[in-house]
C-alpha positions as a LaTeX table, in Angstrom:
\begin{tabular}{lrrr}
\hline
Residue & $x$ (\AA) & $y$ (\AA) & $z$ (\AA) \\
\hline
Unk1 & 0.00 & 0.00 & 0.00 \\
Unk2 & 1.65 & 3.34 & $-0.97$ \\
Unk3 & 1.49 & 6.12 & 1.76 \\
Unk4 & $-0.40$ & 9.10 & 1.38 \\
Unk5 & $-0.52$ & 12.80 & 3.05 \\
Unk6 & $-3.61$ & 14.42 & 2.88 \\
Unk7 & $-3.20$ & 18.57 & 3.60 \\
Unk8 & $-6.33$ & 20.47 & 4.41 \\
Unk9 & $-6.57$ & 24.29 & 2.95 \\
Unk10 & $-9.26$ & 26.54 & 3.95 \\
Unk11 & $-10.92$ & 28.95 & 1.44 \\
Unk12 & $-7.91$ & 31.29 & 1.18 \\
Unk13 & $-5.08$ & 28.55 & 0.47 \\
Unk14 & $-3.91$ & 28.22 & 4.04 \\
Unk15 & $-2.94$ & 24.78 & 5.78 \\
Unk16 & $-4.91$ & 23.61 & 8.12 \\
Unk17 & $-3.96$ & 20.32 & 8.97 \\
Unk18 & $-2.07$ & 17.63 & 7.58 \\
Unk19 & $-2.67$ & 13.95 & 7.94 \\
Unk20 & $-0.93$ & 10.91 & 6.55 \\
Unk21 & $-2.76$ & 7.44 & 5.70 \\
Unk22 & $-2.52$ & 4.74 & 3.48 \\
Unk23 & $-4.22$ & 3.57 & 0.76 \\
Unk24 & $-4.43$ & 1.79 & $-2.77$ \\
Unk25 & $-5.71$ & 5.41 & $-4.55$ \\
Unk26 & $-5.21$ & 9.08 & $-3.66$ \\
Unk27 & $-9.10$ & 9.02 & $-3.09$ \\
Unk28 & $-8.68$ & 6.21 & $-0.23$ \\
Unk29 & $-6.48$ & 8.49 & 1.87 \\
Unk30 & $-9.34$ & 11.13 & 1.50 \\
Unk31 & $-11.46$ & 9.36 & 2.98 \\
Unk32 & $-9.62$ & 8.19 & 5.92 \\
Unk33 & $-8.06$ & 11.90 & 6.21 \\
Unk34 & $-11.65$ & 13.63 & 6.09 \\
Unk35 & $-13.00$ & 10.84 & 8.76 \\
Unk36 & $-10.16$ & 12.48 & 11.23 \\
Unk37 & $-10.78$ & 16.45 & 10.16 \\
Unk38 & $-13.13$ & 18.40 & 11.98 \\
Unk39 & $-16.76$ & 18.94 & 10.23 \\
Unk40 & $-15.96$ & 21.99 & 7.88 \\
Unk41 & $-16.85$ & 25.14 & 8.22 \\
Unk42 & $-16.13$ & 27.21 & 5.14 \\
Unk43 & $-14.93$ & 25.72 & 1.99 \\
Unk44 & $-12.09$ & 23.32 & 1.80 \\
Unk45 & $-9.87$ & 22.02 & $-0.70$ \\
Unk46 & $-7.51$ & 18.63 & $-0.13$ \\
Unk47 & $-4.04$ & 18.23 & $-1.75$ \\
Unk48 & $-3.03$ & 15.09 & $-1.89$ \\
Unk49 & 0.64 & 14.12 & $-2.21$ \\
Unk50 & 2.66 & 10.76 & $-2.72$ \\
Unk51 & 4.95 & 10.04 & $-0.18$ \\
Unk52 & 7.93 & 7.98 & $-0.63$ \\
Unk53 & 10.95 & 7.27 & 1.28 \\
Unk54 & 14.19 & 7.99 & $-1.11$ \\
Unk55 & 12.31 & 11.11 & $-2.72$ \\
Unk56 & 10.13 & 13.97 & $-1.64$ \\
Unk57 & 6.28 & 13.62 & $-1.38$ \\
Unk58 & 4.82 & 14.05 & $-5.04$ \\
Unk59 & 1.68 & 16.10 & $-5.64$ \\
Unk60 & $-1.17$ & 13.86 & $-7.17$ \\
Unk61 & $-4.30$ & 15.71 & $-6.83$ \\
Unk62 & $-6.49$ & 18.21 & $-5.21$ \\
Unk63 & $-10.28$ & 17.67 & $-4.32$ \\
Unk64 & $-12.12$ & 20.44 & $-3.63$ \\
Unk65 & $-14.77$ & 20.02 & $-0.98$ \\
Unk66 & $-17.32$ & 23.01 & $-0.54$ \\
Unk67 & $-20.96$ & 24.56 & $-1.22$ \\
Unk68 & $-19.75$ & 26.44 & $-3.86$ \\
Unk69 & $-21.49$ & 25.37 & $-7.40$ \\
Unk70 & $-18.25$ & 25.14 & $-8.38$ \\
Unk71 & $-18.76$ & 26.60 & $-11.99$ \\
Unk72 & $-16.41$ & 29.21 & $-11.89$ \\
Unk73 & $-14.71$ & 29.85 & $-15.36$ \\
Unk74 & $-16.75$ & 26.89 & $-16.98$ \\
Unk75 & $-17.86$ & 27.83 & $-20.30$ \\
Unk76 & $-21.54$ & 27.96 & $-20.91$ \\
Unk77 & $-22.23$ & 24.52 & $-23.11$ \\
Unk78 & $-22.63$ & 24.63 & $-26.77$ \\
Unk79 & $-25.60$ & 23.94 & $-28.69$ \\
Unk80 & $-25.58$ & 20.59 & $-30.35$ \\
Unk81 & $-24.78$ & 20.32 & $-34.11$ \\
Unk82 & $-27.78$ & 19.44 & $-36.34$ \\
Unk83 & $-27.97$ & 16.10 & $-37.27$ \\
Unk84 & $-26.50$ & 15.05 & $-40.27$ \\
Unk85 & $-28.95$ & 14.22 & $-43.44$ \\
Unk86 & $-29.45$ & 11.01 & $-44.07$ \\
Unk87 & $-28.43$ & 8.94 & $-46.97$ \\
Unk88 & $-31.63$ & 7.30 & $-47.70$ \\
Unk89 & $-32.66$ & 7.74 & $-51.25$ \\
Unk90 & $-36.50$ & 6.74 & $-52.08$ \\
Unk91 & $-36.61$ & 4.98 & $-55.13$ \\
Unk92 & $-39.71$ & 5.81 & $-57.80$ \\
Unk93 & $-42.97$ & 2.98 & $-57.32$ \\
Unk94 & $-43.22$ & 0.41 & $-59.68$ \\
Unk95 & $-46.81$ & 1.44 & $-61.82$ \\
\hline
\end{tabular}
C-alpha cells in the first residue's frame, strides 16, 4: 500500500492540517483523512501528495470540498450540431 498525506486548505489557500494514511488510490487516503478532520466550516480544498521514502512527497491531486457550485470559469455549453442528413434515397414505385 503506498502512503499518502492528505493537507487540508481553507478557502484562502492556508494549511490547516495535515494527515498521513494509506491507501491503494489518492481518493482512499481522502477518505480516511476527512473521517479524522473536523466537520468543515467554510470551503475546503484537499491536496493530496505521494509520499515515498528515497524522494520527496509528489503532488497527485487536489479535491475540492465546498458549497460552492463550483462553476467558476466553466464555459456555458454549446448547442448541439444538427444532425446530419441522411443517406436514404427513395426509389420511384413500380406502376
Amino acid at each position: 500500500m503506498a502512503r499518502f498525506e492528505v493537507v487540508r486548505r481553507d478557502g484562502h489557500g492556508r494549511p490547516r492540517g495535515t494527515f498521513v494514511a494509506q491507501g491503494l488510490e489518492p481518493y482512499d487516503a481522502l477518505l480516511a483523512a476527512q473521517s479524522r478532520f473536523p466537520a468543515r466550516v467554510e470551503p475546503v480544498t484537499y491536496d493530496v501528495y505521494r509520499v515515498r521514502r528515497l524522494l520527496r512527497r509528489r503532488y497527485m491531486v487536489t479535491y475540492v470540498d465546498g458549497s460552492g457550485d463550483g462553476l467558476a470559469g466553466v464555459r456555458e455549453p454549446r448547442r448541439p450540431h444538427p444532425d446530419l442528413p441522411g443517406l436514404e434515397a427513395e426509389a420511384p414505385l413500380p406502376d
